[in-house]
MDAnalysis code that builds the backbone (N, CA, C; Angstrom):
import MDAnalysis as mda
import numpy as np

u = mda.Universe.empty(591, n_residues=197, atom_resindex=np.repeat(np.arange(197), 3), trajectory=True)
u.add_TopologyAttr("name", ["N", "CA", "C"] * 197)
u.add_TopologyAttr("resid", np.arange(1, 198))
u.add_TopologyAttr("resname", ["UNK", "UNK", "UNK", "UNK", "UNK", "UNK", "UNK", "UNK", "UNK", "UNK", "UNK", "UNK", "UNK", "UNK", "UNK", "UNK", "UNK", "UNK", "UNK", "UNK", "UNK", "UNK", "UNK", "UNK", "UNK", "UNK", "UNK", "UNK", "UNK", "UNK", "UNK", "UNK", "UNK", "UNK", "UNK", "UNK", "UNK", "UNK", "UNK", "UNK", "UNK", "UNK", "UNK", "UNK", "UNK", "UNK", "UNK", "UNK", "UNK", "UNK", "UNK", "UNK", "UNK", "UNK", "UNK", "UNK", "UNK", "UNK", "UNK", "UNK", "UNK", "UNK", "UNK", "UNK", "UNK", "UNK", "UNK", "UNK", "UNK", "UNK", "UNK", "UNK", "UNK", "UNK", "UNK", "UNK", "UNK", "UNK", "UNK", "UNK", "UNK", "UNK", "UNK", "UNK", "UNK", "UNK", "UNK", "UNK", "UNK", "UNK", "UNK", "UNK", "UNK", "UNK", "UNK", "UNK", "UNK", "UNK", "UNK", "UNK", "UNK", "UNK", "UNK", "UNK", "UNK", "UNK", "UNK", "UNK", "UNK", "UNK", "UNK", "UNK", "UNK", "UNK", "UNK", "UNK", "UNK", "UNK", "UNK", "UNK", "UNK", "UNK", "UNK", "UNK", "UNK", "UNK", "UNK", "UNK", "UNK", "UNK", "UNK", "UNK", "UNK", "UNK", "UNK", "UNK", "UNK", "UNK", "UNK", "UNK", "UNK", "UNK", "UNK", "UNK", "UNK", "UNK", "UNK", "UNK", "UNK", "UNK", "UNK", "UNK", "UNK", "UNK", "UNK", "UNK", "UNK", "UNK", "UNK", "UNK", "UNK", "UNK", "UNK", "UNK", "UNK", "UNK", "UNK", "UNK", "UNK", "UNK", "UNK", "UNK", "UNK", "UNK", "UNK", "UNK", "UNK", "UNK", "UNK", "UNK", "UNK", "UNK", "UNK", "UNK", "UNK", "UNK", "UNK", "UNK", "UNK", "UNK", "UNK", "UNK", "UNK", "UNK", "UNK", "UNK", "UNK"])
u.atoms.positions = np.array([
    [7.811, 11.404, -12.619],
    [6.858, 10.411, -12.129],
    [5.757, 10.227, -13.162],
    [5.457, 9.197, -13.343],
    [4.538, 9.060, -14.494],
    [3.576, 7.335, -14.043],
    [2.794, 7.148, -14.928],
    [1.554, 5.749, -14.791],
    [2.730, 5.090, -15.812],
    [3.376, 4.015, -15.647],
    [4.534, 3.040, -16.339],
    [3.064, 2.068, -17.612],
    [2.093, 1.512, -16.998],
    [1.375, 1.043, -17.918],
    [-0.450, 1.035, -17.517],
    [-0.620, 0.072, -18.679],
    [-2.584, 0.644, -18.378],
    [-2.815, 1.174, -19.185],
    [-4.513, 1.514, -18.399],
    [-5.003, 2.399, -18.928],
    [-4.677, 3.825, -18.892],
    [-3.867, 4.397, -17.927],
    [-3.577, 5.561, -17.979],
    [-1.795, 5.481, -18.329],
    [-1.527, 4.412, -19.115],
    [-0.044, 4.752, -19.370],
    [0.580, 5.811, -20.163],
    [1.700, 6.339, -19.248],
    [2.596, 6.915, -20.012],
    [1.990, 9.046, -19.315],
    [1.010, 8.625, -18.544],
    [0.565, 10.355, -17.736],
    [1.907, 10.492, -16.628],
    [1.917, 11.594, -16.891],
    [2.499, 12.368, -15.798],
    [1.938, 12.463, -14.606],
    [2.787, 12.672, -13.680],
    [2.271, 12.557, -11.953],
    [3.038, 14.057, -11.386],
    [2.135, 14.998, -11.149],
    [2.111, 15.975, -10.388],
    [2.944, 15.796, -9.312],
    [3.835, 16.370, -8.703],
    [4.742, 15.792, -7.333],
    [4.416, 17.393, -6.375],
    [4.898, 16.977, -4.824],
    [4.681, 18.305, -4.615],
    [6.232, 19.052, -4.463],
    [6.142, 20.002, -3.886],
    [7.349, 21.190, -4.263],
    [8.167, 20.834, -2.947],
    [9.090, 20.772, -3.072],
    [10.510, 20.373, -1.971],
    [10.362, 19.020, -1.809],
    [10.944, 18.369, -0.471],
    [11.572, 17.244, -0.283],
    [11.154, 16.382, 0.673],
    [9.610, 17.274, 1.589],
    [8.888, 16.719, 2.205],
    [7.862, 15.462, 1.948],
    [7.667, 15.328, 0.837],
    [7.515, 13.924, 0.315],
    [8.206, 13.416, -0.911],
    [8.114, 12.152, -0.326],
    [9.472, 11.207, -1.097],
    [8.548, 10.082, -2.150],
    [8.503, 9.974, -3.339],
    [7.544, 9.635, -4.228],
    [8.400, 8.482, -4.405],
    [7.533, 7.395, -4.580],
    [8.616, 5.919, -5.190],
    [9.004, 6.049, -6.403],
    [10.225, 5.987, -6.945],
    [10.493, 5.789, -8.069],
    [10.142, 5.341, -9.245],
    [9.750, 5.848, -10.759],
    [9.398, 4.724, -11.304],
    [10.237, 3.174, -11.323],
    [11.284, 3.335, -11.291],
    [12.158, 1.860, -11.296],
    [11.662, 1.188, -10.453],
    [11.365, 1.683, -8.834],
    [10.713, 0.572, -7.733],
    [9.690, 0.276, -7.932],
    [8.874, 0.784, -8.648],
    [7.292, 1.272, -8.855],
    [7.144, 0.018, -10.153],
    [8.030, 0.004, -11.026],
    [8.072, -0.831, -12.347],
    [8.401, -2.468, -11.725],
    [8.868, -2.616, -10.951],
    [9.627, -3.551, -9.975],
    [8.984, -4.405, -9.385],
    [8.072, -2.900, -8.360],
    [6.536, -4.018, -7.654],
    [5.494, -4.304, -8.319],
    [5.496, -3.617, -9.291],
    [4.337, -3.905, -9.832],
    [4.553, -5.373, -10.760],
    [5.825, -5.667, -11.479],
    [6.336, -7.053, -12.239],
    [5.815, -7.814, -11.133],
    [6.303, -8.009, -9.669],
    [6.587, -8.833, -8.873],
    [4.677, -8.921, -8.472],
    [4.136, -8.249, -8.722],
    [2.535, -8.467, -8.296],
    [1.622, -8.892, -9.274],
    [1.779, -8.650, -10.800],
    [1.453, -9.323, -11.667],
    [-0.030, -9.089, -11.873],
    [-0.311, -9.661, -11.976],
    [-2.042, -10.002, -12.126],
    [-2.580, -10.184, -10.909],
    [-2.061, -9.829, -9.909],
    [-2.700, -9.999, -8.197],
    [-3.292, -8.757, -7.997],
    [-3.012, -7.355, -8.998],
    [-3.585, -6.249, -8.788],
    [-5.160, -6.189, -9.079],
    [-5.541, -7.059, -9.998],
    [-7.091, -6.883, -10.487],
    [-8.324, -7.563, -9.625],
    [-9.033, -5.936, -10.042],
    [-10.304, -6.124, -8.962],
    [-10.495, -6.273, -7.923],
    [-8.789, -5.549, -7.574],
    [-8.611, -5.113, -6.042],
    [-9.497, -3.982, -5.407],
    [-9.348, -4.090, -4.266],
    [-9.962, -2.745, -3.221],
    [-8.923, -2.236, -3.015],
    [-8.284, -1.261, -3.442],
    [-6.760, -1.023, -2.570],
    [-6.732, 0.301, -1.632],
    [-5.815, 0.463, -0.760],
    [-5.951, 1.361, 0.693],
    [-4.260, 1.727, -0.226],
    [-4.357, 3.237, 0.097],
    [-2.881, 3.919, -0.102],
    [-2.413, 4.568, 0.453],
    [-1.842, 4.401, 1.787],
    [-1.627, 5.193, 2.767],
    [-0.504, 5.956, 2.868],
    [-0.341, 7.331, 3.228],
    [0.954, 8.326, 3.206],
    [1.230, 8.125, 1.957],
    [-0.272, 8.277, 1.143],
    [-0.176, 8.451, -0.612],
    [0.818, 9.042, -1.156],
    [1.294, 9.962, -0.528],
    [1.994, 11.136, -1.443],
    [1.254, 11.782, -2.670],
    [2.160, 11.834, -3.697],
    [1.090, 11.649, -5.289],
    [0.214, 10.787, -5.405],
    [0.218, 9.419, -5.057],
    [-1.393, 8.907, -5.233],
    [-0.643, 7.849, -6.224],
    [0.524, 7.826, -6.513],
    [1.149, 7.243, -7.618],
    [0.733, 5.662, -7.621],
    [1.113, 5.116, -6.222],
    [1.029, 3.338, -6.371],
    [-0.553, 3.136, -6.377],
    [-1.396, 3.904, -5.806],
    [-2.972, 3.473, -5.587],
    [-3.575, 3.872, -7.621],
    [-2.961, 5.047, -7.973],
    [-3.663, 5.385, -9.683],
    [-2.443, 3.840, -10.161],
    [-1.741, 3.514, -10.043],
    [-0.973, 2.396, -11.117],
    [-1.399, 1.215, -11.023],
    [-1.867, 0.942, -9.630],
    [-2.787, -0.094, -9.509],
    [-3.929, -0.063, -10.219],
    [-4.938, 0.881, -10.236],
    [-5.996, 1.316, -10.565],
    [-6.282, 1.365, -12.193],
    [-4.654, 1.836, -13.054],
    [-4.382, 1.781, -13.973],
    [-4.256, 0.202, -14.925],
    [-4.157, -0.393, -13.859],
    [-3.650, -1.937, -13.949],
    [-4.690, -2.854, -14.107],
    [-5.893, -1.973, -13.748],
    [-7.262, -3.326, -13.301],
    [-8.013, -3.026, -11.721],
    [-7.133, -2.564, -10.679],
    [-7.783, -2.391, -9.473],
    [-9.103, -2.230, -9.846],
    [-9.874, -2.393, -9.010],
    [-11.480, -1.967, -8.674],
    [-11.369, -0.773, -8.556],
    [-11.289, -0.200, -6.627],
    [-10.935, 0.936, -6.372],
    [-9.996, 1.139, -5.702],
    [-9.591, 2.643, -5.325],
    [-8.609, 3.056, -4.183],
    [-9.254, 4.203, -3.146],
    [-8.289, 3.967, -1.948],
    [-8.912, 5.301, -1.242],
    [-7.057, 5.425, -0.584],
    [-7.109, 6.535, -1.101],
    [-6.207, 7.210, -0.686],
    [-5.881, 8.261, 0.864],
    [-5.101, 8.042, 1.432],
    [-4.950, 9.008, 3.024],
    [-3.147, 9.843, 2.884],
    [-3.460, 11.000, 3.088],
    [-2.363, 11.301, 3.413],
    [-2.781, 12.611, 4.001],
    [-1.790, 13.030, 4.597],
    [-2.236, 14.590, 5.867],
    [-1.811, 15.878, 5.019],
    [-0.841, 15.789, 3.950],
    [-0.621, 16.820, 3.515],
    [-1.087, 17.224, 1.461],
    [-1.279, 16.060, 1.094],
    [-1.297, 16.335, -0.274],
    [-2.405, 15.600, -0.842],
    [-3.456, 15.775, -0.157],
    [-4.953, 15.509, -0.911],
    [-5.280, 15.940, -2.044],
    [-4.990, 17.348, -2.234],
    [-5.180, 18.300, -3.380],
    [-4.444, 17.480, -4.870],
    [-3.081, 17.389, -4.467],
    [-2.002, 16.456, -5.616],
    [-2.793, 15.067, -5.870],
    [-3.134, 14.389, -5.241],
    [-4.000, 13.239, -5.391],
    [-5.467, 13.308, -6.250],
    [-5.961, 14.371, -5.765],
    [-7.059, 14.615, -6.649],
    [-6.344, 15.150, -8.266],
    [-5.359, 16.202, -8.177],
    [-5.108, 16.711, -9.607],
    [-4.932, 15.199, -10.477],
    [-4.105, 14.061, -9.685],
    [-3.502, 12.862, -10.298],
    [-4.480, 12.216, -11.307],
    [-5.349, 12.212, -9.827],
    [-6.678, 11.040, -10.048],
    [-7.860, 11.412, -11.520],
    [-8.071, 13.210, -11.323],
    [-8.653, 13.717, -12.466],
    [-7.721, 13.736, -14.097],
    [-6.239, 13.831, -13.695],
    [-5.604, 13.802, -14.833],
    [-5.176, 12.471, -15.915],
    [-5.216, 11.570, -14.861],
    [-5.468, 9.594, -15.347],
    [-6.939, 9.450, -15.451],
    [-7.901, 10.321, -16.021],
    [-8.973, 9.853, -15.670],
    [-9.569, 8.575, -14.604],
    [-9.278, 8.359, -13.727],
    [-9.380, 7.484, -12.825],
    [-10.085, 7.824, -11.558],
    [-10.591, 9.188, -11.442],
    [-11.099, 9.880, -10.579],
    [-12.432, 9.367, -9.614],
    [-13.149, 8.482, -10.393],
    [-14.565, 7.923, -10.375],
    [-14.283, 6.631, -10.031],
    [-12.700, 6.218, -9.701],
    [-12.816, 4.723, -8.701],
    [-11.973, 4.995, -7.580],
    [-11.712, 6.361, -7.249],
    [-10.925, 6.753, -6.466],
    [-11.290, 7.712, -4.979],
    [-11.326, 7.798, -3.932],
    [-11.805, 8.351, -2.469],
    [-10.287, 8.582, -1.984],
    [-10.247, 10.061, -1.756],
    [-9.186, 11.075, -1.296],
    [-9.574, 11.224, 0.889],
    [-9.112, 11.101, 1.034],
    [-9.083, 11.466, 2.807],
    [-7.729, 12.340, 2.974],
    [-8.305, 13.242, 3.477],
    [-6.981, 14.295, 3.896],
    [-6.894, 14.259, 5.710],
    [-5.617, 14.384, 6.111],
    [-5.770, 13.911, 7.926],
    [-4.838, 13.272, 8.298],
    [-5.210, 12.837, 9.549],
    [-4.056, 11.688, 9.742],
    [-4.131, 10.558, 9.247],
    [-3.082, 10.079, 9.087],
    [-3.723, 8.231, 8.131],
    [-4.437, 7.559, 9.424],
    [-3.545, 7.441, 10.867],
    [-4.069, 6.374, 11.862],
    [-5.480, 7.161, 12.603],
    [-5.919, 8.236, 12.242],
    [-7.244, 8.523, 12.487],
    [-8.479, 7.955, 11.241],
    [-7.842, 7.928, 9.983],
    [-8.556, 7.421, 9.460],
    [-8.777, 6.055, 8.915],
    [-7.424, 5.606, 9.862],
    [-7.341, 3.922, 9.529],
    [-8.517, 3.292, 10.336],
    [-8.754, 4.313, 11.582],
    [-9.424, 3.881, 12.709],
    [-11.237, 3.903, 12.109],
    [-11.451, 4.746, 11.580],
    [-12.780, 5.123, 10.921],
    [-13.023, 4.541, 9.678],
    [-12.176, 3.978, 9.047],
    [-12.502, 2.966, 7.983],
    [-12.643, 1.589, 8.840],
    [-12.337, 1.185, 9.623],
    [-12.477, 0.079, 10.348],
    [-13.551, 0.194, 11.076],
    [-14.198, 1.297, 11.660],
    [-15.259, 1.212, 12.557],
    [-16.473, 1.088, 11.457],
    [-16.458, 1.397, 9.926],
    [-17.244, 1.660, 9.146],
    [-17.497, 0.151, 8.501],
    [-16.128, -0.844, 8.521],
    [-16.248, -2.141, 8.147],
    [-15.479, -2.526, 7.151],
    [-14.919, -1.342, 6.513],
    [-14.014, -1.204, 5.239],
    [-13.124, -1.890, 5.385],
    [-13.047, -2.952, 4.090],
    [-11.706, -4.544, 3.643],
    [-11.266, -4.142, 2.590],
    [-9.823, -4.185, 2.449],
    [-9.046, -4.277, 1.316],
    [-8.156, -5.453, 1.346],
    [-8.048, -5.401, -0.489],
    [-7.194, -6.211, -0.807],
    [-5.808, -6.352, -0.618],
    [-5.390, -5.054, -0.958],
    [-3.978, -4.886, -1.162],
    [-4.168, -3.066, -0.110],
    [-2.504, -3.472, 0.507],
    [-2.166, -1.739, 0.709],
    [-1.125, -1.638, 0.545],
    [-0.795, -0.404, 0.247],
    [0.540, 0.242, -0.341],
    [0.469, 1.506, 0.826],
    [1.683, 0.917, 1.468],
    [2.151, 1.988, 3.772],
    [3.751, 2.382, 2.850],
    [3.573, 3.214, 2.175],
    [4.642, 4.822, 1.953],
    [5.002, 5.736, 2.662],
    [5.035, 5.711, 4.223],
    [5.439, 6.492, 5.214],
    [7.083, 6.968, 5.056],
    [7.140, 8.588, 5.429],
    [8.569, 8.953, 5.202],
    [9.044, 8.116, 6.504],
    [10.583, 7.852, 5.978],
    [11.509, 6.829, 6.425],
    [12.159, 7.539, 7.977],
    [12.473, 6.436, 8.896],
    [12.840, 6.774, 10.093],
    [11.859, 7.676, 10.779],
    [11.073, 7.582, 11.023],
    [9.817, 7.953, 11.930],
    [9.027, 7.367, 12.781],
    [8.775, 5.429, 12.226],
    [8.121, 4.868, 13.037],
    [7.337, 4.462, 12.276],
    [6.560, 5.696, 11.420],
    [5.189, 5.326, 11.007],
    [4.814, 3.994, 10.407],
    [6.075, 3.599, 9.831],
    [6.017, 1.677, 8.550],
    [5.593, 0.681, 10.201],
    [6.249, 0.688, 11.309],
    [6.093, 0.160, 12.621],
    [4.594, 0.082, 13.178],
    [4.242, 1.558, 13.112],
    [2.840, 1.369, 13.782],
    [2.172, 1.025, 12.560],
    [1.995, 1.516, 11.588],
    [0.584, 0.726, 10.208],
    [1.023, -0.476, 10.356],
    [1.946, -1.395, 10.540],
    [2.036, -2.845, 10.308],
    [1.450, -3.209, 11.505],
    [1.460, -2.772, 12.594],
    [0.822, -3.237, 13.950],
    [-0.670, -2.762, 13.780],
    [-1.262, -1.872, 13.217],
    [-2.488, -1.489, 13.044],
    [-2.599, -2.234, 11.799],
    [-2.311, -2.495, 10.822],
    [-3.085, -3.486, 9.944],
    [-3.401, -5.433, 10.691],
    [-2.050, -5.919, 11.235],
    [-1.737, -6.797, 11.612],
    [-3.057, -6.989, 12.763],
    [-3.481, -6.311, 13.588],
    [-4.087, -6.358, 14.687],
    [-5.505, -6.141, 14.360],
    [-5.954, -5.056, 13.139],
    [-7.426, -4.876, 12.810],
    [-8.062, -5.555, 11.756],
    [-9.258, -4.965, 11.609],
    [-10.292, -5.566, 10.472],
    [-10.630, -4.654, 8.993],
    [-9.238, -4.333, 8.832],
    [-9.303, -3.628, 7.660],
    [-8.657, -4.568, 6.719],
    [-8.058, -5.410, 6.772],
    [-7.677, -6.853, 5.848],
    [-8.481, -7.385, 5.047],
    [-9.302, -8.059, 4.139],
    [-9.516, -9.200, 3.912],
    [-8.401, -10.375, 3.930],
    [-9.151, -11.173, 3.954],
    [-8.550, -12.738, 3.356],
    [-7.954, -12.846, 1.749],
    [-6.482, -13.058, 2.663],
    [-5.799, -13.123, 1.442],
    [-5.287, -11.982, 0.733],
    [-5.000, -10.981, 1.592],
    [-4.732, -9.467, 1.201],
    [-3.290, -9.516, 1.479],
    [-2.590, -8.602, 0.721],
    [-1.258, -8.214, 0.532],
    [-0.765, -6.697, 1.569],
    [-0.062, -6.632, 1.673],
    [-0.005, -5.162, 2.162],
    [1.850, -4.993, 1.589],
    [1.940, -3.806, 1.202],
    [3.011, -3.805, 0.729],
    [3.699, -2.834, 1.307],
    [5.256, -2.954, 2.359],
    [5.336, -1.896, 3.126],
    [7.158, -1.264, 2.175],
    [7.119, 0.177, 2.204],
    [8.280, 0.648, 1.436],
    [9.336, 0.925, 2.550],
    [10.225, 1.127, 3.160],
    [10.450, 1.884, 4.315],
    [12.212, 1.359, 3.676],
    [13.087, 2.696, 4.959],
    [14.722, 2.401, 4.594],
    [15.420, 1.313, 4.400],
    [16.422, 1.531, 3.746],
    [17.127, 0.392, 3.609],
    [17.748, -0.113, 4.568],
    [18.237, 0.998, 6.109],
    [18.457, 0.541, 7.208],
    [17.680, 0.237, 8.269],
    [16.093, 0.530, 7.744],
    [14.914, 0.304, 8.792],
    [14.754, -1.262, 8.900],
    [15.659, -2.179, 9.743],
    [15.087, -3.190, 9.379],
    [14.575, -3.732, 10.997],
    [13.481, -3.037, 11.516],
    [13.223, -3.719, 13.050],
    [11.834, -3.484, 12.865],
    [11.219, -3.651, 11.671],
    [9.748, -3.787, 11.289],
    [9.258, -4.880, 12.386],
    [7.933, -4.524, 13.256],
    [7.291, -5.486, 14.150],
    [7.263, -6.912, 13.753],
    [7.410, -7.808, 14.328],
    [6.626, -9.274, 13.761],
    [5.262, -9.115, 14.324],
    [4.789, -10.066, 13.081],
    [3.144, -9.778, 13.331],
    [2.759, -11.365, 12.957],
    [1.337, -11.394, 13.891],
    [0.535, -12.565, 14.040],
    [0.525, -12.618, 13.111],
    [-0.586, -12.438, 12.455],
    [-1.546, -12.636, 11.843],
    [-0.709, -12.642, 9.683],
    [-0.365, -11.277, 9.753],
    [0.545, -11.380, 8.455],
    [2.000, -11.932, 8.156],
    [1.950, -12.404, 7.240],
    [3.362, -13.140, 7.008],
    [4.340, -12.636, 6.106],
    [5.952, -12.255, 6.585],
    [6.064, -11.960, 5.656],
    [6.691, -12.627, 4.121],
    [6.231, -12.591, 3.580],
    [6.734, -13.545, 2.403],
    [7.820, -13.267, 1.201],
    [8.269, -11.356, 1.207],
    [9.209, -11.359, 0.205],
    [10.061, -10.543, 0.360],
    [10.999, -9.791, 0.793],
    [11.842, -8.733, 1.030],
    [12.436, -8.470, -0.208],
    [12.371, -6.931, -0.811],
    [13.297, -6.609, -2.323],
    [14.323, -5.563, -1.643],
    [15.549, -5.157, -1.865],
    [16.254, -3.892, -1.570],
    [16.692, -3.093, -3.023],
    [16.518, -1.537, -2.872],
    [16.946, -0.981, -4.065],
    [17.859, -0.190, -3.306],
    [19.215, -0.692, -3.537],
    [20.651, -0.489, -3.334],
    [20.555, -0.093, -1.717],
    [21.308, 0.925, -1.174],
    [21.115, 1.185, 0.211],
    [20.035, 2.101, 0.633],
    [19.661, 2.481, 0.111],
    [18.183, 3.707, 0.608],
    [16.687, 3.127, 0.868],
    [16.680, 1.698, 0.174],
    [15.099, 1.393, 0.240],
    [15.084, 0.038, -0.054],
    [13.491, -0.401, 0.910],
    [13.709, -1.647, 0.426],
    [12.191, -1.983, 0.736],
    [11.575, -3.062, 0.153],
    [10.186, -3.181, 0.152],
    [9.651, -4.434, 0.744],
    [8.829, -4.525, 1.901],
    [8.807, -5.862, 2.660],
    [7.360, -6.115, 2.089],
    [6.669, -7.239, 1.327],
    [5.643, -7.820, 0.991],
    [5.313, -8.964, 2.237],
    [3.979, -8.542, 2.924],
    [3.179, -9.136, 3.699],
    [2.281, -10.024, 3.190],
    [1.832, -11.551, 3.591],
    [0.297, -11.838, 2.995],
    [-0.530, -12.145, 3.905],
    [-1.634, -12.127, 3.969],
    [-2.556, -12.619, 5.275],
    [-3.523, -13.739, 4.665],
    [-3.049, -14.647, 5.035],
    [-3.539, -16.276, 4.852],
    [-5.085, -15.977, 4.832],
    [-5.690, -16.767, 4.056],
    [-6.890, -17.080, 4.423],
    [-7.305, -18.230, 5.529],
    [-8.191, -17.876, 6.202],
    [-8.493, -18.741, 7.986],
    [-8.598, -19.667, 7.784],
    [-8.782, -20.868, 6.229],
    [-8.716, -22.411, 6.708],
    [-7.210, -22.590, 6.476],
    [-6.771, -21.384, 6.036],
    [-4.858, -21.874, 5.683],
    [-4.202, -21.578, 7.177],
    [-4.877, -20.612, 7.857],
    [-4.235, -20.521, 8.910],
    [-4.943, -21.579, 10.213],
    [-5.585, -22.042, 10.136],
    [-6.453, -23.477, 10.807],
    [-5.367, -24.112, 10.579],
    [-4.925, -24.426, 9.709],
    [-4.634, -26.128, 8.658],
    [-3.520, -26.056, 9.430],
    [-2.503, -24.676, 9.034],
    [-0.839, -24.578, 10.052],
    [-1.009, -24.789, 11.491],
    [-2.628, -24.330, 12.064],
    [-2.230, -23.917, 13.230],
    [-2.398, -25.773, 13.891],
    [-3.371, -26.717, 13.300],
    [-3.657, -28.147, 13.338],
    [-2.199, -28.646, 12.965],
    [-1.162, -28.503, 11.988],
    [0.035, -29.228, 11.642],
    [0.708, -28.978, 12.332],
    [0.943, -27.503, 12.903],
    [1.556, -27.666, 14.534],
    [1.327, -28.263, 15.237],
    [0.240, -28.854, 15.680],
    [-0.118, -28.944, 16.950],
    [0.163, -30.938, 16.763],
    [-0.036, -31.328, 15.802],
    [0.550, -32.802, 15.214],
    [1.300, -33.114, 15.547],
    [2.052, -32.333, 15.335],
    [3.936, -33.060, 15.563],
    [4.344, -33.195, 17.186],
])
């Protein structure tokens, strides 16, 4: 695992020991990041069920603003990441549950641009963060959320509010659903051209 480009290109990424977390590949990792382009800069980005911290430091590596990272078991790996990309000083670690602290970044007022929902596969968890992003005020306008989940997980919620706009699959194990959330005169304008016809 390594930072593919940037400012911290070409570092190594600390992983943790066994099989309890599942780190994105660089190939998927090289993949989303082509397909996001220049949409990463001077982002706020949210990295939830971080793992290594890998997609929130490559963003970050890329131009992001900042990241805040959540995951319940590997805060510690996130910090080694964050100090070893020098990137440490645009970066906020939360150790816990993610949906306890999805809840407390929202009561606090906290908007991001982009999120990267890395939940291990067949659990649910890609289900409920899309219903908890979809439903709260942790969005801005015009924010991305980028969800990773199985290649056979495909009964992801439909959601109001986010759309989804791109589905990628990497062979049968994984596949990556890209969300966008309109900005409110784009979602006015659809909700008026409906109502036209």
């Amino acid at each position: 695992m390594r930072i593919i480009t940037g400012t911290a290109k070409g570092c190594k990424l600390k992983t943790p020991a066994g099989m309890s977390t599942r780190p994105t590949s660089d190939r998927m990792k090289e993949s989303l990041f082509s397909i996001l382009g220049e949409d990463v800069l001077e982002n706020r980005v949210l990295d939830i069920f971080a793992g290594t911290g890998g997609l929130g430091l490559e963003a970050l590596s890329r131009g992001a603003a900042s990241a805040v990272f959540i995951d319940k078991a590997t805060a510690d790996i996130i910090a080694f990441n964050a100090q070893h990309t020098n990137l440490a000083d645009k970066c906020r670690i939360l150790a816990g549950d993610v949906f306890v602290h999805l809840q407390r970044l929202e009561q606090q007022g906290e908007k991001f641009n982009m999120v990267f929902c890395d939940p291990p596969y067949h659990q649910g968890f890609a289900h409920k963060a899309l219903e908890l992003l979809d439903k709260g005020t942790l969005l801005a306008e015009d924010a991305l959320v980028i969800v990773e989940h199985g290649g056979d997980e495909n009964d992801l919620p439909a959601t109001t509010r986010l759309r989804l706009v791109k589905n990628q699959r990497y062979g049968k194990v994984s596949q990556l659903s890209f969300y966008h959330l309109p900005k409110q005169e784009n979602i006015l304008a659809g909700q008026e051209g409906g109502a036209s016809e």
